[in-house]
C-alpha positions in Angstrom: -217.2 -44.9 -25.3 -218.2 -48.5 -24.3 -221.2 -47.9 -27.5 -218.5 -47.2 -30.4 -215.7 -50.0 -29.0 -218.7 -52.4 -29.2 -219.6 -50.9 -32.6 -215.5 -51.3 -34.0 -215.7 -55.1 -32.8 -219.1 -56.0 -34.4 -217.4 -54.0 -37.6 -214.2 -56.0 -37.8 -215.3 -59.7 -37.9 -218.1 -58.2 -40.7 -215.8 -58.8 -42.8 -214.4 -62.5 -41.7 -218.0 -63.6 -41.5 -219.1 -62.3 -44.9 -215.7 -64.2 -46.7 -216.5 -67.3 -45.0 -220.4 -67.5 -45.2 -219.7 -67.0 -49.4 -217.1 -69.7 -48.9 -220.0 -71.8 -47.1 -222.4 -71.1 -50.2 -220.0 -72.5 -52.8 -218.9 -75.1 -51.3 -223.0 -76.5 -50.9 -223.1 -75.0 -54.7 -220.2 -77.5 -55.8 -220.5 -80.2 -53.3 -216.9 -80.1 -51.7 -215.7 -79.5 -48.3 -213.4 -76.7 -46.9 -210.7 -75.8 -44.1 -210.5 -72.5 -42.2 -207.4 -71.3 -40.2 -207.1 -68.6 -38.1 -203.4 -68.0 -37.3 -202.3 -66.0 -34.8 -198.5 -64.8 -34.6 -196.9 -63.4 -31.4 -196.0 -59.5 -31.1 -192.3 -60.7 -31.3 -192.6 -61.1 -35.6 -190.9 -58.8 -37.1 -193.1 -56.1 -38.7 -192.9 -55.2 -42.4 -191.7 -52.2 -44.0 -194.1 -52.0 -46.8 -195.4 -48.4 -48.0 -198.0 -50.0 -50.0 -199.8 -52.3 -47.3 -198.7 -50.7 -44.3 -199.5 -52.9 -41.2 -198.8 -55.9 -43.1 -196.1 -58.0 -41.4 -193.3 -60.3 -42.9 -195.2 -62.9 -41.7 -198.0 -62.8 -43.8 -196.4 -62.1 -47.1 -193.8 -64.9 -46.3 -197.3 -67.1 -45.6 -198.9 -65.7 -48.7 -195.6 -67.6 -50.8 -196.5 -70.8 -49.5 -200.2 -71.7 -49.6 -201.8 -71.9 -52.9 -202.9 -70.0 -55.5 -206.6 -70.0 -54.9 -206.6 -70.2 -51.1 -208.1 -67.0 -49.6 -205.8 -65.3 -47.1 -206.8 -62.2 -45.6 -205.9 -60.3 -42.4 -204.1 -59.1 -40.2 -206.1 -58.5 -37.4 -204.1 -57.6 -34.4 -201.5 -60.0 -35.8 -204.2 -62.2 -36.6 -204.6 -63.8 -40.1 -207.7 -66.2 -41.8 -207.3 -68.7 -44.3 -209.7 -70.1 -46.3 -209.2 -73.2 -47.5 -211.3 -74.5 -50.4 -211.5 -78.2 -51.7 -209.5 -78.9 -48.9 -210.2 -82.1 -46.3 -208.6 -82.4 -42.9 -205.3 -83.9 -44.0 -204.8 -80.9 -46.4 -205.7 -78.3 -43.7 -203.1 -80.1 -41.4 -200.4 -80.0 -43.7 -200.9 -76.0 -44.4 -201.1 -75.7 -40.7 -197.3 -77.6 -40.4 -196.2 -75.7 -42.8 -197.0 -72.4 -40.8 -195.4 -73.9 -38.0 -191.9 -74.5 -40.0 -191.8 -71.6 -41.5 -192.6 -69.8 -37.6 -189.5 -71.9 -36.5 -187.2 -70.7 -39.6 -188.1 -67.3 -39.3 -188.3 -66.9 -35.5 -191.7 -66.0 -35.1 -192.4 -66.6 -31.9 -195.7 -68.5 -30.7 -197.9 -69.2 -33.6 -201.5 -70.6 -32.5 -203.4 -72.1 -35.0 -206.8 -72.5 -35.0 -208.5 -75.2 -37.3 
């Protein structure tokens, strides 16, 4: 049992790692710098009702409205989302990051940690 949880966890960041590594290699490609978040919403978030993504919460597709077009969001993880950043400098990862935090207040998401 301890072999195949060990095997599910090395499995489920694969696919964090791969995204960012590829983010890594572009931005050394184009010369530009990029942000990573890693947001983490509390079990009180209301869950979504979607047959087509099922697991996907409100609080991800409400996120999804209000980042931009080209930024990478994927997730969730155990209520756990990434977002990848490109072309984007501390004071424009900051700003997404207060915008997650508004939008946590207006929807009454509970605690939202935000990782840089």
């Amino acid at each position: 049992m301890f072999r195949f949880w060990n095997a599910i966890k090395k499995q489920r960041f694969e696919v964090e790692v791969e995204k960012i590594e590829e983010e890594i290699n572009r931005s050394k490609r184009f010369d530009f710098s990029f942000g990573v978040l890693v947001v983490e919403v509390s079990y009180s978030a209301p869950k979504g009702l979607s047959k087509v993504m099922p697991g996907k919460t409100i609080s991800f597709h409400l996120t999804r409205k209000y980042i931009r077009g080209y930024d990478k969001m994927f997730g969730p993880f155990l209520r756990r989302y990434y977002i990848i950043l490109p072309q984007g400098d501390r004071t424009s990862v900051n700003a997404v990051k207060q915008k997650i935090h508004k939008l946590a207040q207006e929807y009454n998401w509970g605690d939202v940690s935000i990782g840089t």
